[in-house]
C-alpha positions in Angstrom: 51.1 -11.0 -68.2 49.5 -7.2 -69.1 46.2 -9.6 -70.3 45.8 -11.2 -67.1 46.4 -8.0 -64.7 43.6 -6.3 -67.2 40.9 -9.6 -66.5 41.9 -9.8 -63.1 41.6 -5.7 -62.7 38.1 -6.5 -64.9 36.6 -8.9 -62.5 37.4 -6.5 -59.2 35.3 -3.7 -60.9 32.2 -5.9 -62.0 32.3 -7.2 -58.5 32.0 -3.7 -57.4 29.6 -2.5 -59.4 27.6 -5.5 -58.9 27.6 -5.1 -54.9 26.8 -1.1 -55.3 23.3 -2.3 -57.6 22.2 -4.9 -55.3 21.4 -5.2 -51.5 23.5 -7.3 -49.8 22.9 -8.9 -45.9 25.9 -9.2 -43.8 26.0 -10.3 -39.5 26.7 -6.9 -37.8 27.8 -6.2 -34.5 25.7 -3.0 -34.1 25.2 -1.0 -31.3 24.6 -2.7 -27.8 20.8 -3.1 -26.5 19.6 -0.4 -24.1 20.2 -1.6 -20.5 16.8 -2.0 -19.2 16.3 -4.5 -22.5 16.8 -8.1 -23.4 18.4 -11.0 -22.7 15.6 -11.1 -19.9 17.8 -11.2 -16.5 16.2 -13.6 -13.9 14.3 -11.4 -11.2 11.5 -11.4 -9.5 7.5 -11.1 -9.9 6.8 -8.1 -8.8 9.4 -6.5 -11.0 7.0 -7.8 -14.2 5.7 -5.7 -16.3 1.8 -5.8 -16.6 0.0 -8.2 -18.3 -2.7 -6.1 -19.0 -2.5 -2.7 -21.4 -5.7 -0.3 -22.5 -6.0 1.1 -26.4 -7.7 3.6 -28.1 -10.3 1.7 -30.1 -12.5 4.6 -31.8 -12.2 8.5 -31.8 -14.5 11.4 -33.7 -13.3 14.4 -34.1 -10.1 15.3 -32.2 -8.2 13.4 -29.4 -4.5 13.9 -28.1 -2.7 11.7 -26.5 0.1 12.6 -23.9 2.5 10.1 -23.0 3.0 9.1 -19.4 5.9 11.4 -17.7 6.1 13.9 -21.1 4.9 17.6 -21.9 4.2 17.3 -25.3 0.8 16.3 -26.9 0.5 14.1 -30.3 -2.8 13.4 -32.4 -4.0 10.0 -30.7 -3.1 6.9 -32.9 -5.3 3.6 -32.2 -4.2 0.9 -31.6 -1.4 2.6 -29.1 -1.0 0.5 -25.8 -1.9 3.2 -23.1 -0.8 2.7 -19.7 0.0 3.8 -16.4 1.1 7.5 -16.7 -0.7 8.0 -19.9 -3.2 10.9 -20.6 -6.1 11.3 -23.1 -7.9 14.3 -23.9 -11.4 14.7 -26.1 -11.9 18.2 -27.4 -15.2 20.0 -28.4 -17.9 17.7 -30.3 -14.8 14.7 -30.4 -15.5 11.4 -28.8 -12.8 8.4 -27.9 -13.6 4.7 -26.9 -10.6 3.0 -24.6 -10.3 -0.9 -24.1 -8.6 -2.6 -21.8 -9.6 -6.6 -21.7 -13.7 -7.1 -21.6 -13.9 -3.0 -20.2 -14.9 -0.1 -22.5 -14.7 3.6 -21.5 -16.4 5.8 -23.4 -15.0 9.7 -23.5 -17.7 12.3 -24.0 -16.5 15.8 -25.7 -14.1 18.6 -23.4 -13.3 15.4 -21.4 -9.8 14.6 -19.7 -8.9 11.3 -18.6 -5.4 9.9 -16.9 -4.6 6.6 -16.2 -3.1 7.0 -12.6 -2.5 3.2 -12.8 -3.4 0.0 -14.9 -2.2 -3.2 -14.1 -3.3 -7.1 -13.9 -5.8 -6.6 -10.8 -6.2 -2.5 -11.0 -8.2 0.1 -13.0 -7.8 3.7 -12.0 -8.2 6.6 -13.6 -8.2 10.3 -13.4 -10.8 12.5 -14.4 -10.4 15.8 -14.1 -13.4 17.3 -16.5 -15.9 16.1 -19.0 -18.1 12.4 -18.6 -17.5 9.4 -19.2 -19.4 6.2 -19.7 -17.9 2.8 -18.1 -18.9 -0.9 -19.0 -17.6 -3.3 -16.5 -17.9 -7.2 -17.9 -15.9 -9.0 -15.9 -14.5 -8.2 -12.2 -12.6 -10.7 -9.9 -12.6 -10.4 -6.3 -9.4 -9.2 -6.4 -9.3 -6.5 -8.6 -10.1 -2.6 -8.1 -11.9 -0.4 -10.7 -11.6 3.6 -9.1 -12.5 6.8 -11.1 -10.8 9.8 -9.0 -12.7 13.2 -9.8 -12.0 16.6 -7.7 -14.2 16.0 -5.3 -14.9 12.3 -4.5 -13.2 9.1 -5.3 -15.9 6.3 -7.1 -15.1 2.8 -6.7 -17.0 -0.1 -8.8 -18.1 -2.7 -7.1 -20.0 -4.8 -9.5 -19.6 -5.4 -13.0 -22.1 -3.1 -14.7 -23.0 0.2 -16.6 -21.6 3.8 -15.0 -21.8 7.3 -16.3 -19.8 10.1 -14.3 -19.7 13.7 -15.3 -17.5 16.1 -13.7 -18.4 20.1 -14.3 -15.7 22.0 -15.8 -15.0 24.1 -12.6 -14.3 20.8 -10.9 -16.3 21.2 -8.1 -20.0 18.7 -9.0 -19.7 15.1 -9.7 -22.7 13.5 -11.0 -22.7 9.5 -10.9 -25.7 7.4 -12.4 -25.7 3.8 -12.2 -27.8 1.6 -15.2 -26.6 -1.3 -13.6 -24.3 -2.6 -10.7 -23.2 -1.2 -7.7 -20.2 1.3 -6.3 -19.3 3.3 -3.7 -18.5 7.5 -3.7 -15.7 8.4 -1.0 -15.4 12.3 -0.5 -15.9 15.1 1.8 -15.1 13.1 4.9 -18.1 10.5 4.0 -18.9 7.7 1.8 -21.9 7.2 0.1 -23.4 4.1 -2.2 -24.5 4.6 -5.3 -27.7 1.7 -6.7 -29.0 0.7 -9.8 -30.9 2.6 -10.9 -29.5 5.8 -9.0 -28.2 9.2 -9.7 -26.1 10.6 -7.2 -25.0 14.3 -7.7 -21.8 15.2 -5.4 -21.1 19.4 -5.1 -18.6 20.9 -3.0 -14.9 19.6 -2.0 -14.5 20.0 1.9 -17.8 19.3 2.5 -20.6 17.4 0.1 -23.8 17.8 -0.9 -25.1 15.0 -1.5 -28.7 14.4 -3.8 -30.3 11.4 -4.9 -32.5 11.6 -7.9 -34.2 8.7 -10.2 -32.9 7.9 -13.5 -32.7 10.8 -16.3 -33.3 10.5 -19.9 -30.7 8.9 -22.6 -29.0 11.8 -24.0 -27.0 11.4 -27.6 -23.9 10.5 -25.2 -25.8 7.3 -23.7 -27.1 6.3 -27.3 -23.3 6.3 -28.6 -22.0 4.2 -25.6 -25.5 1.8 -26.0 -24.4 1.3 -30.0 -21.0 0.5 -29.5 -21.9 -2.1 -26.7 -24.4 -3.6 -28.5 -21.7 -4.3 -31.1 -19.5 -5.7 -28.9 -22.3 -8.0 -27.3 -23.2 -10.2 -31.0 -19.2 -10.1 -31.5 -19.0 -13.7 -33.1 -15.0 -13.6 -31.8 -16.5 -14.3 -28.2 -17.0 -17.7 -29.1 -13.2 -18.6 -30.1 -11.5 -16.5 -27.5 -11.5 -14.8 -24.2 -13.4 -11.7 -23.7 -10.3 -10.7 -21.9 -8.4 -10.1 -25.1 -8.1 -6.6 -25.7 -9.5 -5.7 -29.3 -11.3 -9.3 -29.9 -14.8 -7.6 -31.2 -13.0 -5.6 -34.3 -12.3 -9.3 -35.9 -15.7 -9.6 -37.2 -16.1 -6.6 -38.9 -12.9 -7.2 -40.4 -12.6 -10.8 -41.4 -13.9 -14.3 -40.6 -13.0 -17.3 -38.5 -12.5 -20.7 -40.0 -10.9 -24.4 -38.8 -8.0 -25.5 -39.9 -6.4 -28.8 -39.3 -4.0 -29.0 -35.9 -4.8 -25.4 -35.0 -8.7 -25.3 -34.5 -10.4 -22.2 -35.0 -8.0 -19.3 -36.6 -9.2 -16.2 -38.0 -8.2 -14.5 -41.5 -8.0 -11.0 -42.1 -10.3 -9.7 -44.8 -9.2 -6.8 -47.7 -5.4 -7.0 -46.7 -2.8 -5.2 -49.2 -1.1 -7.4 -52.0 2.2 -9.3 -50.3 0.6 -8.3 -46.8 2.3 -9.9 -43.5 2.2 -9.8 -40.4 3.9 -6.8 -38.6 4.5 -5.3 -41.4 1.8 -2.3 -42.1 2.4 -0.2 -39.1 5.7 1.3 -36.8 7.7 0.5 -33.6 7.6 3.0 -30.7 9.1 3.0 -27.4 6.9 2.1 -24.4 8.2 1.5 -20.5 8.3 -1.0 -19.0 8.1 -3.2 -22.2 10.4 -1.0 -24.5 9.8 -1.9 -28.1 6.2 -2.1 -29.0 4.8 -2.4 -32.7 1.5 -0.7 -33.3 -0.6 -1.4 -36.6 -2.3 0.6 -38.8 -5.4 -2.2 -39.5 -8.3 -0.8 -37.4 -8.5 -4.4 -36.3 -5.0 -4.5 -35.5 -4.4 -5.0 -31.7 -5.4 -8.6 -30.6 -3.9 -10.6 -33.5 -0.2 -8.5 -32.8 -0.2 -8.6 -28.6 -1.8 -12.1 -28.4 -1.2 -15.7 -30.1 0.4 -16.4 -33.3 0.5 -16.0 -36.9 0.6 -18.9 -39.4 1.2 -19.4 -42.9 -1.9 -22.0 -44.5 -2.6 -22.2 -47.9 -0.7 -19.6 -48.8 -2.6 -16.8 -46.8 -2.0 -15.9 -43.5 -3.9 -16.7 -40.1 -4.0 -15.4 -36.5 -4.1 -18.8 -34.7 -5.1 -17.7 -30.9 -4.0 -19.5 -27.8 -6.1 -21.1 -25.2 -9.5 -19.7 -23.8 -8.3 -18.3 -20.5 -10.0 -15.6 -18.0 -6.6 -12.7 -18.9 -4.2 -13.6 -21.3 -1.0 -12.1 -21.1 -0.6 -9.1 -23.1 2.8 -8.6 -25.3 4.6 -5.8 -26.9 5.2 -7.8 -30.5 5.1 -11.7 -30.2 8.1 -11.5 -33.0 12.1 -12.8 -33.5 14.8 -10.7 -34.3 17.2 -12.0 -37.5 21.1 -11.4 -37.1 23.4 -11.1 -34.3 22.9 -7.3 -32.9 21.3 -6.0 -36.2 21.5 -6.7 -40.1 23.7 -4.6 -42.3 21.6 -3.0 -45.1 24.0 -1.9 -48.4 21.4 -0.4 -50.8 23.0 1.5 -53.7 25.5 4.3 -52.0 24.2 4.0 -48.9 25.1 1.7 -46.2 23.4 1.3 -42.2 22.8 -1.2 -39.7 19.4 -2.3 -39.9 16.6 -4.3 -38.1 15.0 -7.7 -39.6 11.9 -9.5 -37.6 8.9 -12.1 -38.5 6.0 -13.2 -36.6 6.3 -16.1 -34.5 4.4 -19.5 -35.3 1.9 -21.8 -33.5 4.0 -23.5 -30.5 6.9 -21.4 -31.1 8.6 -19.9 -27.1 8.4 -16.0 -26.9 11.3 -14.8 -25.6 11.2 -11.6 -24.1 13.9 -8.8 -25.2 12.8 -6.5 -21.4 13.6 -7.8 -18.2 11.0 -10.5 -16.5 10.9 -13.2 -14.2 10.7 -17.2 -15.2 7.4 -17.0 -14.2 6.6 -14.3 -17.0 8.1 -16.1 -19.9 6.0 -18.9 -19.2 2.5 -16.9 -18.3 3.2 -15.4 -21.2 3.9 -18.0 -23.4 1.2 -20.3 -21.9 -1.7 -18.1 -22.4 -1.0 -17.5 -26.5 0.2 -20.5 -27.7 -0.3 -24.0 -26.9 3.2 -24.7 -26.3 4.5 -26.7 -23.3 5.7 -25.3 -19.6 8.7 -27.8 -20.6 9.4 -25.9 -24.1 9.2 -23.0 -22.2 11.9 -23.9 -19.6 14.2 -25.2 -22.3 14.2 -22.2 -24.2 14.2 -20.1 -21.5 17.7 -21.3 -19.6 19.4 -21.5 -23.1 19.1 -17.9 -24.4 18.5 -16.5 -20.5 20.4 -18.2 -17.8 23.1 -19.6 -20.3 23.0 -16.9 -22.7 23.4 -20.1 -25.6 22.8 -18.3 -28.9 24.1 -21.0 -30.7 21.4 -23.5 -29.9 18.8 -21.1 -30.8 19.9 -20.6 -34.2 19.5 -24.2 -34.4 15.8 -24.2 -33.6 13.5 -23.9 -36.9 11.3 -21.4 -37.0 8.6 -21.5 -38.9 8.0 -18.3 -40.7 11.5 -18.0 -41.0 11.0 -20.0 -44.0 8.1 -18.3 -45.9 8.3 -16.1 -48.7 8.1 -12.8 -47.8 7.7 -12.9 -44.3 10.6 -11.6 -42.9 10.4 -7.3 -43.0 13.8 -5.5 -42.8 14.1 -1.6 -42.3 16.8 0.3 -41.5 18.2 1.6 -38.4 16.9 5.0 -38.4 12.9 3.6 -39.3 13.0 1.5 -36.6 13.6 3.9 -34.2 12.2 7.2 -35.1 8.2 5.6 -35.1 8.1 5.9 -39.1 5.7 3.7 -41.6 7.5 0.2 -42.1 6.1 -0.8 -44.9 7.3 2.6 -46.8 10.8 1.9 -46.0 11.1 -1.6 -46.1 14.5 -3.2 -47.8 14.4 -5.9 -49.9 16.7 -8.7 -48.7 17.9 -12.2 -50.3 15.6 -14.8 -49.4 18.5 -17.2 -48.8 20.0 -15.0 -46.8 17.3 -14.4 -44.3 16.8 -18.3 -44.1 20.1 -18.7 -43.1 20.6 -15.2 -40.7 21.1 -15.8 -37.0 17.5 -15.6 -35.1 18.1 -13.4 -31.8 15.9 -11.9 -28.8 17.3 -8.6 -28.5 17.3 -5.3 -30.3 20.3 -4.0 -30.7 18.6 0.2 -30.9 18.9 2.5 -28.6 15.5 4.6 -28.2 15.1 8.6 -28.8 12.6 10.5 -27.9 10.2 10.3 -31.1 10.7 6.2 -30.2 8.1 7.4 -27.2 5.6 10.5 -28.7 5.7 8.2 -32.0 5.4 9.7 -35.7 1.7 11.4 -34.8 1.6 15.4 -36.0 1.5 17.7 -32.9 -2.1 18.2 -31.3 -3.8 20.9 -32.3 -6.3 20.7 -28.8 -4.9 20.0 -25.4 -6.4 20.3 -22.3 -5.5 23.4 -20.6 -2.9 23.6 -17.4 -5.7 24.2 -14.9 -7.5 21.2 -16.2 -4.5 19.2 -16.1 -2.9 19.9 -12.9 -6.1 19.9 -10.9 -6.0 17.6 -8.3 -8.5 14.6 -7.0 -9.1 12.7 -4.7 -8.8 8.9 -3.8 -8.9 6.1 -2.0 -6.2 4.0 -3.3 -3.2 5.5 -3.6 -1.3 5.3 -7.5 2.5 5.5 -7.7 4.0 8.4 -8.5 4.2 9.9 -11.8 6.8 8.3 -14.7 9.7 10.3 -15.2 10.5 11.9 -18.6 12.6 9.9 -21.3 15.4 12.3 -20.8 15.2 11.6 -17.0 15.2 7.8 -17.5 18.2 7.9 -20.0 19.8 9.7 -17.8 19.4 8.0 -14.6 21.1 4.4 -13.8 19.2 1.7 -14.3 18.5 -0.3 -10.8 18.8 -3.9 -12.4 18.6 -7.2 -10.1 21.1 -9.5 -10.9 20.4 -12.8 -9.0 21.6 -16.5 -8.4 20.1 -18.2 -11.4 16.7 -20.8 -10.1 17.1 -24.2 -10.7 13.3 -23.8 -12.9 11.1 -21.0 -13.3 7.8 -21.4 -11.8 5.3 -22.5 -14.5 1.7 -21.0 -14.4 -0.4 -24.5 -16.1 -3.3 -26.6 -14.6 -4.0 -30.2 -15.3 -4.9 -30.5 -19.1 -7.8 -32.6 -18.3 -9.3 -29.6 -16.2 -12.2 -27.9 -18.4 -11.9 -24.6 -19.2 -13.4 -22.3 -16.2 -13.5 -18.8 -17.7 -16.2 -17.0 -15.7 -13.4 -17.8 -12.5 -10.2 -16.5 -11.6 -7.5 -18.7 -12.3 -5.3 -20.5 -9.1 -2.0 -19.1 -8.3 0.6 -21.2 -10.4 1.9 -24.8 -9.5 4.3 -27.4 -10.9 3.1 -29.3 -13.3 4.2 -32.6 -14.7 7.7 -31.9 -17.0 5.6 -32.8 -20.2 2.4 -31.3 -19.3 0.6 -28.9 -22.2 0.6 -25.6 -21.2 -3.3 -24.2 -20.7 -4.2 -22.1 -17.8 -6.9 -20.7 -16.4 -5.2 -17.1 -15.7 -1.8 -16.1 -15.6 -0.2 -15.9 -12.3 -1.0 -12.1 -10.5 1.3 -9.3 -10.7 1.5 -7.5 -7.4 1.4 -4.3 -9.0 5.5 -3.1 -8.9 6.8 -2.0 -12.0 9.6 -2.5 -13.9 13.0 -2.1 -12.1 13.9 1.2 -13.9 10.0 2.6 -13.4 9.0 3.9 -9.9 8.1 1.8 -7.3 4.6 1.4 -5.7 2.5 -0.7 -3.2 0.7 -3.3 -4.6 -3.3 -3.7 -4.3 -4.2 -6.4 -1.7 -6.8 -8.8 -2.6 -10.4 -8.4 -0.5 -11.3 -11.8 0.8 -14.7 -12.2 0.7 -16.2 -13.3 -2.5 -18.6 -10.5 -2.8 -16.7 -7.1 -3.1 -16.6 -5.3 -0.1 -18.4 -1.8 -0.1 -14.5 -0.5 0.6 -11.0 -1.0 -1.1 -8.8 -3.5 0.8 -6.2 -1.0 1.3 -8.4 1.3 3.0 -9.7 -1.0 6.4 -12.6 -0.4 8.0 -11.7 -1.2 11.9 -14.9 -2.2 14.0 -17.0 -2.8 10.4 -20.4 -3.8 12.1 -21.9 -6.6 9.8 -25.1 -5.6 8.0 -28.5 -6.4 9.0 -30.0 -9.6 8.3 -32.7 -8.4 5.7 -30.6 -6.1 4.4 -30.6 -7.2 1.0 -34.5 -7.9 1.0 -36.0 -4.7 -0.4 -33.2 -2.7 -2.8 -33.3 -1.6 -6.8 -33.1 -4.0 -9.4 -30.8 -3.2 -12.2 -32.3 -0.3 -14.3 -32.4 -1.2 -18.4 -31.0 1.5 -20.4 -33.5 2.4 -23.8 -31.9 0.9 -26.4 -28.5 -0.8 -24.6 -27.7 -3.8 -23.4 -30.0 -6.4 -21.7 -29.8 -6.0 -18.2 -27.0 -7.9 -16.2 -28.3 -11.2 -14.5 -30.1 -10.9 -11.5 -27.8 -10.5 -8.3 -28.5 -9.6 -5.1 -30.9 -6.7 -4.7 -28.8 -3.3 -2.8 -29.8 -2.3 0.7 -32.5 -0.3 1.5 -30.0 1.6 4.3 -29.0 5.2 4.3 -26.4 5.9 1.5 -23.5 7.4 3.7 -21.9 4.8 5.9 -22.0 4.9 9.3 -18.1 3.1 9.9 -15.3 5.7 9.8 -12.1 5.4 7.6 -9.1 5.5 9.1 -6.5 8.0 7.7 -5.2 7.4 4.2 -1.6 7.4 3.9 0.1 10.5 2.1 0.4 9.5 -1.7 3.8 10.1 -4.1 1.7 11.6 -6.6 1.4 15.3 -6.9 -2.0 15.1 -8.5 -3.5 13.4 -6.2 -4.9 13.5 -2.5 -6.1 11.1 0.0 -9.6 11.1 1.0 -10.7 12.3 4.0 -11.1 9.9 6.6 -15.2 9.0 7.3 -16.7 10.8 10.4 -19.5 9.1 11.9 -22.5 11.4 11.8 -25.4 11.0 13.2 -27.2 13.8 12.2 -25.7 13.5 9.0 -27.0 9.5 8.8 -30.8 10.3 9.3 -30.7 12.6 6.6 -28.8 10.0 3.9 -31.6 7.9 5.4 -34.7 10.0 4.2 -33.2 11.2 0.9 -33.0 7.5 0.3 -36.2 6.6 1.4 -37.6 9.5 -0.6 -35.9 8.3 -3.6 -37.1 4.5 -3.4 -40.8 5.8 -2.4 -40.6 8.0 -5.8 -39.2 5.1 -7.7 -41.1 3.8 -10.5 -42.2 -0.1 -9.9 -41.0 -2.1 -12.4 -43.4 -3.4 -15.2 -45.2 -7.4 -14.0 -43.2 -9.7 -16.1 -45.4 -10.4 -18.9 -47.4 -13.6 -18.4 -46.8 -16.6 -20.7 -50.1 -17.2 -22.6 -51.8 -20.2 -22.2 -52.1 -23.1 -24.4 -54.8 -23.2 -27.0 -56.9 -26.6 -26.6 -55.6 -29.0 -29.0 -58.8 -29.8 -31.1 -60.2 -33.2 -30.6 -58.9 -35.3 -34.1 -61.5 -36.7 -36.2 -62.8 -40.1 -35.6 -61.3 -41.3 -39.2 -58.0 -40.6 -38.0 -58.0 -42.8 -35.3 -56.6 -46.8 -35.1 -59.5 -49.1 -35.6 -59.1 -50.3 -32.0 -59.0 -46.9 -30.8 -62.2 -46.0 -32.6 -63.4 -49.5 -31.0 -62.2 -49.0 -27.5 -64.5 -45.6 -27.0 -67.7 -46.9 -28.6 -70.3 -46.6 -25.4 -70.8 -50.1 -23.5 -74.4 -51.1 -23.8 
C-alpha cells in the first residue's frame, strides 16, 4: 500500500514539473471584446468605415506623427494607416512621401500637414506651413481632392502635377500647376489656376492675386520627379490596380511569378529564416477599424491590407484579388484561434494570450468592427476571388446567427502549415510591441485543432493608439498648429481623444436582421473596366464569382462611435465642375462657345513624368469667376473656416482678365513637334537579282 501512494504521489509531481517546462494551450474565456468591435452587428452603409486609408511611404530626416484627436507626438513609423484626424509634421532638411491609392504627396522640410478628412470619394488636407508637391493619377467624377491653407482653399480638378507652398507667417500661398487643372477659393473670389501656371495668393480678407509663368525645378521638384518616375516603370501595375496603396515597393522588393489556380502572385525577396506572414511587425489601435497590424518590411502595406497569403512550395506568396478601379482596404485580412483568447503557460508564468494566421486564397474575411452586409462582401470581393454566395453564408452564420460552431468546422488553409500560426501574449498584443520578439511557441496539434474566431477578445490602452514609436523630438509649434484655414467643403469635426471615446457610450445600431446583404459583383463575363468608376451594387446570380469593378461608395459617415459628418455629393457632369458639389453655384451662366479653343497645354516638368494625355485645352477667360458663391455653412471644426462667399466684381474681373492675358502673351510657345524624317529611296536591286521573267518583262519593246 505505502509503494503505491509513493508511485502515485511520483507521477503527480513529474506531471507537474513536466507542465511548468513546457507551454501548454488551453480555450480561455478572456476578457470581453471592446464594444465598438466584432461580431460585426448589421447596420447601415453610411456607418462603414472607409475603404480607403493613406501611409507614410518614405521620410528623411525627422517626421512625427500625431494621432487624430491626441496631444502627444511619436517618431513617424511607415507603413501606419493615417487617416482622418491624423497629423504629420516634417522638420528642418526632413522630407516624407504619403500614399493613399494611385496619389502621392510629397512633404518638403518645416512643413505641416492634417488630414481634415479621407475617405472612399474625398481627399482633404490641411496645410498650415511648408510645400508640398501632389500627384493626382486617377480622379472620378465623384470624388474631391482640396488642400485648405490660411488663406485660400485649392480644389483639384484634374488628375495632374501640383506644388503649393504656404509661408511660414501664413499669410502667401503660392500654387504652380505642371499639369491639370484647379481652382483657388479665398478672399471673397475664386480664381483658376492652368497648366502651366503659377498663381501666388497674399493676404487673408482680401487677395492679391499674381500670375507668373513657370519657375525653375528646385531640389524639392527633382525629389518628387525621382520618386514618380519610380512609380511610373513599377512592373506591379501590370498584376494589380494602381488603386492599391503601396503596390510600387513590390518590385524593389521581390518578384512576380504564376502559379497554378492563383495566376500571378508575388514572393517577397531577403525575408528572415521561418518568416510568415504578419508576423514581423505590431498591432496598434486605429478608429474606426480598431485592431490594425503594421509591418516592419518597407514593402509591407499592400500584401497585409489587400488579398491573401498562400503557402506554395514551401514559401510564401501574396496572391492578390481582382483588378478593380479601389479595392477595399482592411486592417489585417487574418483569423483569430480560440474562443476569446489562448491561454499561454510558459515556465512560471501564466496569461491570456492572442493567436492569428493569414487568411488563404477564397477564404471570407470576417470583420471583428462593426459594418454593413454590404461591407463584408465589398470587402471580400475586391481581395479574393471568392463568391458573393460564400460571402453571405459566412456572413449570417458568425453575424446574424452568431454560429461559432459551424465556423470551426470550416478548413482553413494556413491553419494547417507549419509555422504559420504566431501567438503572443496578452500584454504584446496590446501595448504596440515587436511580435516577433515575444512570440510563444505553441503545439502544432494544438493550434490545428484550436477554435478559429473573428473577434479579439483585448481591450485597447492608450499605447494601442500612439503605438511603440520613441517620443518626437520636433513638433510643430502651437501657432503652427492651431492656425486656422480656410475651405470650401466642410470636414467633420475633430476625433475625440482615446480617453474621451472610452469613456463615452458607444451609439451602436442594433437592427432587424436583412433577409441578404447586398452584394457589390458585376456579371463575370464583363471585362475588366479599370480607367471607370465601378456601378452602384446589384444582385447577382446566387453562384455568381465575385469580381467588381469598384466597391460600392461610402457616403462619407463614420463609424457609429466616431463623429458624424455630411457626406460629399457627387457632381454630375462628367467633366469636374470648376466648383465642389456642396458649394452650388445659383444662376452658373454656361461658358462661351470657344472657350476651350485657345488655353495652355500641360507644362513638362525637366526631368518628371511625361506629360498627361492631351485633354481639353483651359479657357483663355479671366482667372476670378464672375458667379458668386452662396454662403458656406458654419463648420464643426475649430480649425477651420468657411470661405467667403464670391462677390461679383467687375472692376475686379477686368483686371483677372489682363493679368491673364499678360501671362498667356508672355508665355513661351511650345517647341513644333519634331517632324518624322522621310524615307530614304530604297535603291533600285540589281538586275541579277531579279526572276527571269521579271528581267524579261522590262526589256524595251522594239
Amino acid at each position: 500500500m505505502k509503494m503505491h501512494k509513493s508511485l502515485a504521489v511520483g507521477m503527480v509531481l513529474a506531471g507537474m514539473l513536466l507542465m511548468l517546462q513546457a507551454p501548454t494551450v488551453i480555450l480561455a474565456q478572456g476578457p470581453p471584446p471592446p464594444q465598438d468591435q466584432g461580431p460585426p452587428s448589421q447596420q447601415g452603409p453610411g456607418q462603414d468605415p472607409p475603404g480607403r486609408v493613406a501611409r507614410l511611404s518614405f521620410s528623411d530626416g525627422s517626421v512625427s506623427f500625431q494621432p487624430g484627436g491626441e496631444g502627444d507626438w511619436v517618431q513617424a513609423v511607415p507603413n501606419r494607416p493615417l487617416t482622418t484626424g491624423d497629423n504629420l509634421w516634417a522638420d528642418k532638411d526632413s522630407r516624407a512621401e504619403l500614399q493613399t491609392g494611385s496619389t502621392s504627396i510629397r512633404m518638403d522640410s518645416e512643413t505641416s500637414v492634417t488630414f481634415l478628412d479621407l475617405d472612399d470619394r474625398t481627399t482633404q488636407l490641411k496645410l498650415s506651413q511648408g510645400s508640398i508637391i501632389v500627384r493626382v493619377r486617377h480622379l472620378d467624377d465623384e470624388d474631391q481632392f482640396e488642400i485648405d491653407t490660411p488663406n485660400l482653399a485649392f480644389q483639384i480638378q484634374r488628375t495632374g502635377e501640383y506644388r503649393i507652398d504656404v509661408s511660414a507667417d501664413g499669410n502667401e500661398t503660392d500654387t504652380t500647376v505642371w499639369h491639370g487643372r484647379a481652382e483657388a477659393t479665398g478672399g471673397g473670389a475664386s480664381y483658376l489656376v492652368v497648366a502651366g501656371q503659377r498663381a501666388s495668393f497674399a493676404g487673408t480678407d482680401q487677395l492679391d492675386h499674381e500670375i507668373a509663368q513657370m519657375p525653375n525645378q528646385d531640389d524639392f521638384d527633382n525629389f518628387s520627379s525621382q520618386r514618380d518616375e519610380r512609380e511610373d516603370h513599377a512592373e506591379s501595375s501590370n498584376y494589380i490596380s494602381p488603386e492599391v496603396t503601396g503596390a510600387s515597393d513590390l518590385d524593389e522588393y521581390g518578384h512576380w511569378r504564376y502559379v497554378a489556380d492563383y495566376g500571378p502572385v508575388w514572393t517577397p525577396a531577403g525575408v528572415a529564416p521561418g518568416w510568415a506572414p504578419y508576423r514581423y511587425g505590431h498591432w496598434v489601435w486605429v478608429a474606426p477599424w480598431g485592431w490594425t497590424w503594421v509591418e516592419d518590411e518597407p514593402w509591407g502595406f499592400a500584401p497585409f491590407h489587400y488579398g491573401r497569403w498562400a503557402f506554395v512550395e514551401s514559401s510564401w506568396c501574396w496572391v492578390p484579388g481582382p483588378v478593380v478601379v479601389r479595392p477595399v482596404y482592411a486592417p489585417a485580412l487574418v483569423a483569430f484561434v480560440g474562443g476569446g483568447g489562448i491561454g499561454v503557460g510558459v515556465g512560471f508564468g501564466v496569461g491570456v494570450g492572442v493567436a492569428w494566421f493569414p487568411l488563404a486564397p477564397r477564404e471570407v474575411y470576417v470583420p471583428w468592427y462593426r459594418t454593413s452586409p454590404g461591407y463584408v462582401n465589398n470587402v471580400n470581393v475586391t481581395n479574393t476571388r471568392v463568391s458573393v454566395t460564400q460571402v453571405t453564408n459566412v456572413y449570417n452564420t458568425t453575424v446574424i446567427n452568431n454560429n461559432t460552431t459551424n465556423v470551426t468546422r470550416i478548413t482553413y488553409a494556413n491553419q494547417h502549415v507549419n509555422n504559420a500560426v504566431t501567438v503572443v501574449n496578452h500584454d504584446t498584443f496590446v501595448n504596440a510591441r515587436p511580435v516577433a520578439a515575444s512570440m510563444v511557441k505553441v503545439d502544432q496539434k494544438q493550434i490545428e485543432s484550436a477554435p478559429v474566431t473573428h473577434t479579439i477578445a483585448a481591450q485597447p490602452a492608450r499605447v494601442s493608439v500612439m503605438g511603440a514609436s520613441r517620443p518626437a523630438t520636433f513638433k510643430p509649434s502651437a501657432a503652427v498648429m492651431n492656425r486656422q484655414v480656410v475651405a470650401v467643403k466642410q470636414p467633420p469635426a475633430p476625433r475625440a481623444s482615446f480617453e474621451q471615446r472610452q469613456a463615452a457610450a458607444p451609439n451602436v445600431r442594433k437592427e432587424t436582421p436583412a433577409a441578404a446583404p447586398q452584394p457589390a459583383a458585376r456579371d463575370a463575363n464583363e471585362p475588366a473596366r479599370p480607367t471607370q468608376p465601378a456601378p452602384r451594387p446589384g444582385q447577382p446570380a446566387a453562384n455568381e464569382p465575385a469580381r467588381p469593378t469598384q466597391p460600392a461608395p461610402r457616403p462619407g459617415q463614420p463609424a457609429a462611435n466616431e463623429p458624424a459628418h455630411p457626406p460629399a455629393p457627387a457632381p454630375a457632369a462628367n467633366e469636374r465642375p470648376a466648383a465642389t458639389a456642396n458649394v452650388p453655384r445659383p444662376g452658373a451662366t454656361p461658358p462661351p462657345a470657344n472657350e476651350h479653343a485657345a488655353g495652355p497645354a500641360n507644362t513638362p516638368r525637366p526631368g518628371g513624368a511625361p506629360a498627361q494625355p492631351a485633354r481639353p485645352a483651359e479657357p483663355a477667360s479671366p482667372m476670378a469667376r464672375p458667379v458668386p458663391h452662396p454662403p458656406a455653412t458654419e463648420t464643426a471644426h475649430p480649425l477651420v473656416k468657411p470661405a467667403p462667399p464670391v462677390q461679383e466684381n467687375p472692376q475686379h474681373q477686368q483686371n483677372e482678365q489682363a493679368k491673364f492675358n499678360n501671362w498667356q502673351q508672355q508665355r513661351p510657345a511650345p517647341a513644333p513637334a519634331p517632324r518624322p524624317p522621310a524615307p530614304a529611296a530604297r535603291p533600285a536591286p540589281p538586275a541579277h537579282s531579279q526572276p527571269p521573267e521579271k528581267r524579261e518583262e522590262e526589256k524595251p519593246h522594239k
